[in-house]
N, C-alpha and C positions, 0 to 999 in steps of 0.2 A: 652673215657678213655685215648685213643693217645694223642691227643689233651690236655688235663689234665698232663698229665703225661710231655708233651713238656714242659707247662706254670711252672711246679713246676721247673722241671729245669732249668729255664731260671733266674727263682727267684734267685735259688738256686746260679746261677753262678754269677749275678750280686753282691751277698756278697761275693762270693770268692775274687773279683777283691775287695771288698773293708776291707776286711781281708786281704788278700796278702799287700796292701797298707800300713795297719798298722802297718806290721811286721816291726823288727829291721832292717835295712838297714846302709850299711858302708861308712866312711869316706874315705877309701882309697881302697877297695878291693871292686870290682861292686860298686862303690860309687853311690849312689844316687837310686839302684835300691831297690826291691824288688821281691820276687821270686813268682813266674806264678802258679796259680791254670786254668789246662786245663779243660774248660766247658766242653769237651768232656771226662772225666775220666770213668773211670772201674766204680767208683760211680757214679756219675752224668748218666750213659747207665744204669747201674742197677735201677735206679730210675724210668727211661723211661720206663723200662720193667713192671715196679710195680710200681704204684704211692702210695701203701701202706708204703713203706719203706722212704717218702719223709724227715718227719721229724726226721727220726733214725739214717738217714745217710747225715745230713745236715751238718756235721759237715767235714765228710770225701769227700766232693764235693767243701766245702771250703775253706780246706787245701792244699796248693802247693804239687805237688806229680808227682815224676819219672816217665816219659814219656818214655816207653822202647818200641823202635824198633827191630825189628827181621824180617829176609824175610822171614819169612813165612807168614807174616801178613802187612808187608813192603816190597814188594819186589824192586827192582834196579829201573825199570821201574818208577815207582810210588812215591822211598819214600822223594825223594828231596824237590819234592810239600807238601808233607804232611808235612817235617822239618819245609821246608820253610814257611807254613802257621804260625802254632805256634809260630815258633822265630820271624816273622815280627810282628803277635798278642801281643808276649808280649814285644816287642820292641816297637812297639806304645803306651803303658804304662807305659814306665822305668819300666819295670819287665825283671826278667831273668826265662826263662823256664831252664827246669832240663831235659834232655834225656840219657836215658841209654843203651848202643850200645850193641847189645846183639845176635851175629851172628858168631861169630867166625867157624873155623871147629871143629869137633866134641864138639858140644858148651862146655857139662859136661861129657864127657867119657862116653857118654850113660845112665845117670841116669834117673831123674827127667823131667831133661828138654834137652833133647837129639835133636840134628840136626844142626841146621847150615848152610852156604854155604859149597863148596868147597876151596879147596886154589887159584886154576882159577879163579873161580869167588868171592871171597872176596874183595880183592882191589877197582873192581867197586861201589860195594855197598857202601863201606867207604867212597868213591870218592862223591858219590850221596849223600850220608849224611852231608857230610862238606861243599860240594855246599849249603846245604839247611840252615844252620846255619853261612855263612860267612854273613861277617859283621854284627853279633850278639852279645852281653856279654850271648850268652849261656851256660850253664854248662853241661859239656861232660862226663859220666861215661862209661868208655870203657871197656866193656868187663869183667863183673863179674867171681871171678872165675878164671878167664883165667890164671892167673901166680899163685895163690895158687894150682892151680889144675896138672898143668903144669910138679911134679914131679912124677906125680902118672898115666898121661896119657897115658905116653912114646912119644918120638918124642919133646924132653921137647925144645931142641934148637929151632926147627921149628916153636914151639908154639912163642916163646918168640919172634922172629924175625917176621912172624905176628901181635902181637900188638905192638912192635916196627915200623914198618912201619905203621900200619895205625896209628898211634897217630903222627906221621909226617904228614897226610894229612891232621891233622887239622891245622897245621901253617899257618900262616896269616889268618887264618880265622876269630879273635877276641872270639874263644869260649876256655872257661875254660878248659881244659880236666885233669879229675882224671885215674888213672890209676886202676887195679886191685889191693887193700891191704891185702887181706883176712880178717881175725878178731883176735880177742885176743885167743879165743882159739882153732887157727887153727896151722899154723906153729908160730912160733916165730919170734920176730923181728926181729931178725938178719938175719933168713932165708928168711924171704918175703923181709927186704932192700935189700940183695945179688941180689935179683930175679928184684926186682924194677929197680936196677941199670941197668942189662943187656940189662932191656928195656928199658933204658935212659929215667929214670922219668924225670931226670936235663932238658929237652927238653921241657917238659910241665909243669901243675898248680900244679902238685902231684901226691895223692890216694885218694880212698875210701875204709874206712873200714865201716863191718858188714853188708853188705851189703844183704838183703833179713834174715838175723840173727835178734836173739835177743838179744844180751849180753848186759849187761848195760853200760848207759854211760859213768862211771866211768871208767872201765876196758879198754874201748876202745880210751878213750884219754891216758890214761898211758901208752898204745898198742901202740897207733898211734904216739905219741911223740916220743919215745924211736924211728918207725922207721924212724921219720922223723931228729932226728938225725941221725940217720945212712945211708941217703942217703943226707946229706948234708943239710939239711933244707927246703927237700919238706915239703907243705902243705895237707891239708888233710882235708875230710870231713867223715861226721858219718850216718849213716844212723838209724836213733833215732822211724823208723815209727811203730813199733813194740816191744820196747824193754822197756814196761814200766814197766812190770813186771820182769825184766830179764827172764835171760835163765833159763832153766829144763836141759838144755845139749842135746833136740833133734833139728834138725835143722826142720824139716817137720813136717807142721801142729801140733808142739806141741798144749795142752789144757793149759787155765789158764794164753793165753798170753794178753797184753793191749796194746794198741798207748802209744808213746814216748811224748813228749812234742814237742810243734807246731815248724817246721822247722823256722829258723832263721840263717840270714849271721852274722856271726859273725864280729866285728870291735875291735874287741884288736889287739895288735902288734905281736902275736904268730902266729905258724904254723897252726892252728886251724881256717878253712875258715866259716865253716858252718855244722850245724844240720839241715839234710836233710829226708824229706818221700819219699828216692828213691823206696822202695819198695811198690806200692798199698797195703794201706791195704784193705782186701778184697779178694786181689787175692791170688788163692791156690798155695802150692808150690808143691804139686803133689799129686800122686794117692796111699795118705798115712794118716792114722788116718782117713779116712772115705773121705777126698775128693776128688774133679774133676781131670784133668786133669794141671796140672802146668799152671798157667799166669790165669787159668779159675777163676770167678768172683765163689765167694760161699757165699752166706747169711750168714753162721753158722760162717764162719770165723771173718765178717766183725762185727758181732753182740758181739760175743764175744770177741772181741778187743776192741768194744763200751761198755763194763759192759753192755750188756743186754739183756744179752743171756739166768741169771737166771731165 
């Protein structure tokens, strides 16, 4: 059944890479690439475990999708290698892999998904991560959260100056890095630009907004523009992996949610870089409306994103 269960997804990944391929790819911004479906995903493992779900989730093993790091699961020692495999994998295919940095201290004030390094030991681990994606056109999502949350944590300066410094230790690397946006209905534009600036977005590729959200995409480019003129014409990416249905207005494990439309770089001349699946669908956002533990893989979720859960 292992064995079985290996060969489906090996099937399975050899279309990612020729889906990924077919995706939109730009004239001037990642010019010439296309964005990275990890063989290894939250899908693609779940398949492994059950080769019954081979055909149901053929689709989300396919799809390019947010590769999120966290030491708990990447820790300092180890995670350079593990960057570095993926970014050289899909740099050998003119693809761009998508990672999402996801370690800060006190990651979310203790919610959902609670932990983090310390302040001592952060900088290393950022250090090991940007080793692992230099000389890459990787795309960097640093730190969800982190400046939306930033006024409600306490400690808000400390916070900021944190991901201001590690979003410096991606320089000269060659990778993308978006910053924290929030969403459309978190703080307001003007609040989250104030906050952007502090962190010296002007330094790197931008934000991302909606990030592990649902809100539509409509809302969130009118969001996301609005802050991207107010911090001078950062650019910005969406996180569309979830939000086909839009929002209910819960953030955790709402019902009745669907996949977004297939990630694509975009190539107009606007602030508007790309529609991204940063957030696995699949994975639970906590131990709410009936599921696992946050980041954890849940059928119920992934099923009912797929329409086929009735």
């Amino acid at each position: 059944m292992l064995a079985l269960a290996l060969l489906v997804v090996a099937v399975l990944c050899l279309g990612a890479v020729l889906v990924a391929k077919s995706m939109n790819t730009a004239t001037g911004y990642l010019a010439g690439r296309s964005l990275y479906a990890d063989p290894h995903s939250p899908a693609a493992r779940a398949i492994a475990a059950d080769p019954a779900h081979a055909e149901t989730f053929a689709k989300l093993v396919a799809t390019p999708t947010g590769i999120w790091l966290t030491p708990e699961k990447h820790p300092t020692a180890s995670v350079e290698n593990y960057v570095a495999t993926i970014a050289r994998a899909a740099t050998s295919e003119a693809m761009v892999a998508t990672f999402v940095v996801y370690g800060i201290p006190d990651r979310d004030c203790g919610a959902q998904s609670s932990g983090g390094l310390d302040a001592a030991d952060y900088p290393d681990w950022i250090a090991a991560i940007a080793d692992g994606v230099r000389g890459t056109d990787s795309i960097v999502v640093l730190e969800p959260d982190s400046l939306a949350l930033s006024s409600s944590c306490g400690r808000q300066d400390a916070r900021i100056a944190l991901v201001r410094a590690a979003a410096a230790q991606f320089r000269g690397t060659g990778a993308k890095v978006y910053l924290d946006g929030g969403h459309s209905d978190w703080l307001g534009a003007s609040a989250m630009a104030a906050l952007l600036r502090r962190a010296d977005v002007s330094s790197v590729r931008g934000f991302a907004t909606n990030v592990s959200n649902y809100n539509a995409s409509t809302a969130e480019r009118s969001y996301a523009n609005e802050v991207s003129r107010l911090t001078g014409g950062a650019h910005y990416v969406v996180d569309v992996s979830r939000n086909g249905a839009g929002s209910n207005g819960e953030w955790c494990n709402p019902q009745g949610r669907r996949l977004g439309v297939t990630p694509r770089i975009d190539d107009s001349a606007g602030a508007h870089d790309a529609d991204l699946w940063i957030k696995p669908p699949g994975e639970s956002d906590g131990t709410c409306n009936g599921g696992p533990p946050a980041g954890d893989w849940w059928d119920h979720s992934a099923l009912e994103l797929l329409g086929t859960d009735d």
